[in-house]
N, C-alpha and C positions, 0 to 999 in steps of 0.2 A: 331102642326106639323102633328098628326096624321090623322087630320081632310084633312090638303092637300093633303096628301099622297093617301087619297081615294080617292079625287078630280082624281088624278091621274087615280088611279085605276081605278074607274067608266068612266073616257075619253076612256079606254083601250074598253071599252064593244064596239063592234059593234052595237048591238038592243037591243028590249028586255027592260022590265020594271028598269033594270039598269045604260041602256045608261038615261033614261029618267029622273029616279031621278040623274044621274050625270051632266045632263045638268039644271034641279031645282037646283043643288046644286052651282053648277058655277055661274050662272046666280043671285040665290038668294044671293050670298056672296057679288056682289058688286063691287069687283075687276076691272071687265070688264070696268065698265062706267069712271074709270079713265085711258085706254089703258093698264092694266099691263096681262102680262101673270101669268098663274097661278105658273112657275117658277121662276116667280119675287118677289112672297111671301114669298119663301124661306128664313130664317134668313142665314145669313152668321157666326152667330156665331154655329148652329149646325155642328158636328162633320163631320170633309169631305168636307162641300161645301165650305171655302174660298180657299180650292185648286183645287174644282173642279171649281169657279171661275178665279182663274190663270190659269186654263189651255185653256178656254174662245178664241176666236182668239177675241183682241183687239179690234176691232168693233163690237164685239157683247157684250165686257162688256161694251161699251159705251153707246150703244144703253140701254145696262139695267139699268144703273144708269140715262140716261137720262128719261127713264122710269117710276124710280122710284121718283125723284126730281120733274118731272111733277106732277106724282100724289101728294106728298107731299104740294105741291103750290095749286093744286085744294081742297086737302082737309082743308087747312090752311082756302081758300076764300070762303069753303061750295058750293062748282061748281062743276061738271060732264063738261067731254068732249063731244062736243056735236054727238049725237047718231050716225054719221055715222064713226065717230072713235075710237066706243066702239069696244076692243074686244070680237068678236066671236066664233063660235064653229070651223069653214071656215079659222081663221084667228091666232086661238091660238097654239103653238108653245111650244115644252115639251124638248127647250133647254140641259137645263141645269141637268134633273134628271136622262139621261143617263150617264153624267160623273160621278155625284154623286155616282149614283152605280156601276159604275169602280172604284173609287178613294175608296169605303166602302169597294170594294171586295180586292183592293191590300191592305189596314189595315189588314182587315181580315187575309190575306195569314200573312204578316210581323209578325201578332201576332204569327199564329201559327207556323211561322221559328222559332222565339224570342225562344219559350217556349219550341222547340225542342232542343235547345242547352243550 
């Protein structure tokens, strides 16, 4: 998880030696050549995101499941989609780690209501 989360990070860089190794690092993982984005990596069982997945509008958890069931089937038959439906730097999509981090921050608050009373 933590390894994604830089993934993230490093997307975040405009230039600079860090965008560069964030796009080695994308690139080298793999992901891409079965269409997922790098918020499709995501486990759903980490803390936050299966509600940050309910809160999802309907067609885009569809879309991520279908996503992810794709890739599952290619990597089942040892196949890659073919390269012009790999994702891209142009084409990838950081859905789902802004609810994420809404959904970690109202925890967060709830915790520290909790502990006030």
């Amino acid at each position: 998880m933590a390894f994604r989360r830089s993934l993230t990070l490093f997307a975040q860089e405009e230039s600079g030696f860090m965008a560069a190794l964030g796009r080695w690092a994308r690139n080298a993982s793999g992901y891409r050549k079965y269409g997922l984005f790098a918020d499709d990596l995501i486990r759903e069982e980490m803390p936050g995101v299966r509600e940050a997945i309910s809160r999802l509008p309907r067609e885009e958890q569809d879309l991520r499941y279908f996503r992810l069931k794709r890739a599952l089937q290619l990597s089942v038959q040892h196949k890659y989609l073919p390269k012009e439906e790999w994702t891209t730097d142009e084409t990838e999509r950081y859905y789902l780690t802004p609810i994420i981090k809404q959904v970690e921050q109202e925890l967060k608050e709830k915790e520290e209501f909790d502990f006030k009373l």
